[in-house]
C-alpha positions as CSV (number, residue, x, y, z in Angstrom):
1,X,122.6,168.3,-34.4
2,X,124.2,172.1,-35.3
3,X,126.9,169.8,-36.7
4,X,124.8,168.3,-39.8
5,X,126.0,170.2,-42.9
6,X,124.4,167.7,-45.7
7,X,120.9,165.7,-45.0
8,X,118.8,163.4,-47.0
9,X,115.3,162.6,-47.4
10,X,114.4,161.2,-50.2
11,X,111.4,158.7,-50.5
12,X,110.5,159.1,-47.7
13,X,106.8,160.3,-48.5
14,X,107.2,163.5,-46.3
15,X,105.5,166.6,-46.7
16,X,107.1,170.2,-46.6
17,X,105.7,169.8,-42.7
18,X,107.7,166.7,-42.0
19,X,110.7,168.5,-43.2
20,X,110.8,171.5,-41.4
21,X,110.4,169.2,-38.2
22,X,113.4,166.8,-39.3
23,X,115.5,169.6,-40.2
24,X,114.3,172.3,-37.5
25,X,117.9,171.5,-35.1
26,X,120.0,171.5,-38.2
27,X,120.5,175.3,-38.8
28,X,123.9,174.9,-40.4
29,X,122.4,172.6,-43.2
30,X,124.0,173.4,-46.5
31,X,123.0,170.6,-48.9
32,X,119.5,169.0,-48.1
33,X,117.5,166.6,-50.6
34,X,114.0,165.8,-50.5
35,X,113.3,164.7,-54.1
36,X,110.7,161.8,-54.9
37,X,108.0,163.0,-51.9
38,X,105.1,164.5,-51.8
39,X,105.9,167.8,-51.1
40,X,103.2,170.7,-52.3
41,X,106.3,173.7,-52.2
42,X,109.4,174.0,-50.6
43,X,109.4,174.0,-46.7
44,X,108.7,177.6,-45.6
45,X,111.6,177.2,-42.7
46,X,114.8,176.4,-44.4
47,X,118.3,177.5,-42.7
48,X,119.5,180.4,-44.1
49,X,123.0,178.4,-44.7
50,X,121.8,176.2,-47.4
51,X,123.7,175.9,-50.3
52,X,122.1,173.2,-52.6
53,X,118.4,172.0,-52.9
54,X,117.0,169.2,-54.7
55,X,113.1,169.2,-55.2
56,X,113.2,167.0,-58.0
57,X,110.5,164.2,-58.4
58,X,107.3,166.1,-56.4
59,X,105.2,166.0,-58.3
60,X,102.4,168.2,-56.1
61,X,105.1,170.8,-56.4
62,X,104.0,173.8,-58.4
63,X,105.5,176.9,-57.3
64,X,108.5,178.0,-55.7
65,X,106.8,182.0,-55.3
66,X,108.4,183.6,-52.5
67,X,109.6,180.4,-50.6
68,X,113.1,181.0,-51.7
69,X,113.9,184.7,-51.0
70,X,115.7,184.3,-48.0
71,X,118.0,181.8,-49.2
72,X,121.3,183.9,-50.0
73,X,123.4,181.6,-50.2
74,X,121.4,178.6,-52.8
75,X,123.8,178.2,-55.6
76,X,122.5,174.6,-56.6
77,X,118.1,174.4,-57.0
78,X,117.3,170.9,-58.8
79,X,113.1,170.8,-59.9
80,X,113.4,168.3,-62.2
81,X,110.2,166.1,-63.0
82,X,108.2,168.6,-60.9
83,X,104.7,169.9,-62.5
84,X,105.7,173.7,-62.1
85,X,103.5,176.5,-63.6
């Protein structure tokens, strides 16, 4: 699955744990949603090659603190509707 450049999982009820297993053989991912889960902070294993993120509509999501730092090349971060501090 190297191929997949753009994934979605939204409502799905995952966690950031069921994301990093869905997306683990995707390390070319540039766009990946995962609004309206249940997701506590953004998975801690996201490819480097990811361009756009949408987080919006977790609510359990409070803090993006040091879960983003390797991301380089994230031009697009949606949180909307999240319950950040």
């Amino acid at each position: 699955m190297t191929h997949i450049i753009e994934a979605s999982f939204s409502f799905r009820h995952f966690t950031e744990e069921d994301v990093e297993r869905s997306i683990s053989s995707m390390p070319n991912l540039q766009r990946l949603d995962i609004s309206h889960n249940i997701i506590n902070h953004p998975p801690s294993r996201l490819p480097k090659s990811l361009v756009s993120l949408n987080l919006s509509f977790n609510a359990k999501c409070k803090s993006l603190s040091g879960y983003l730092l390797n991301l380089h090349n994230l031009r697009e971060l949606v949180i909307t509707n999240n319950n950040m501090i």
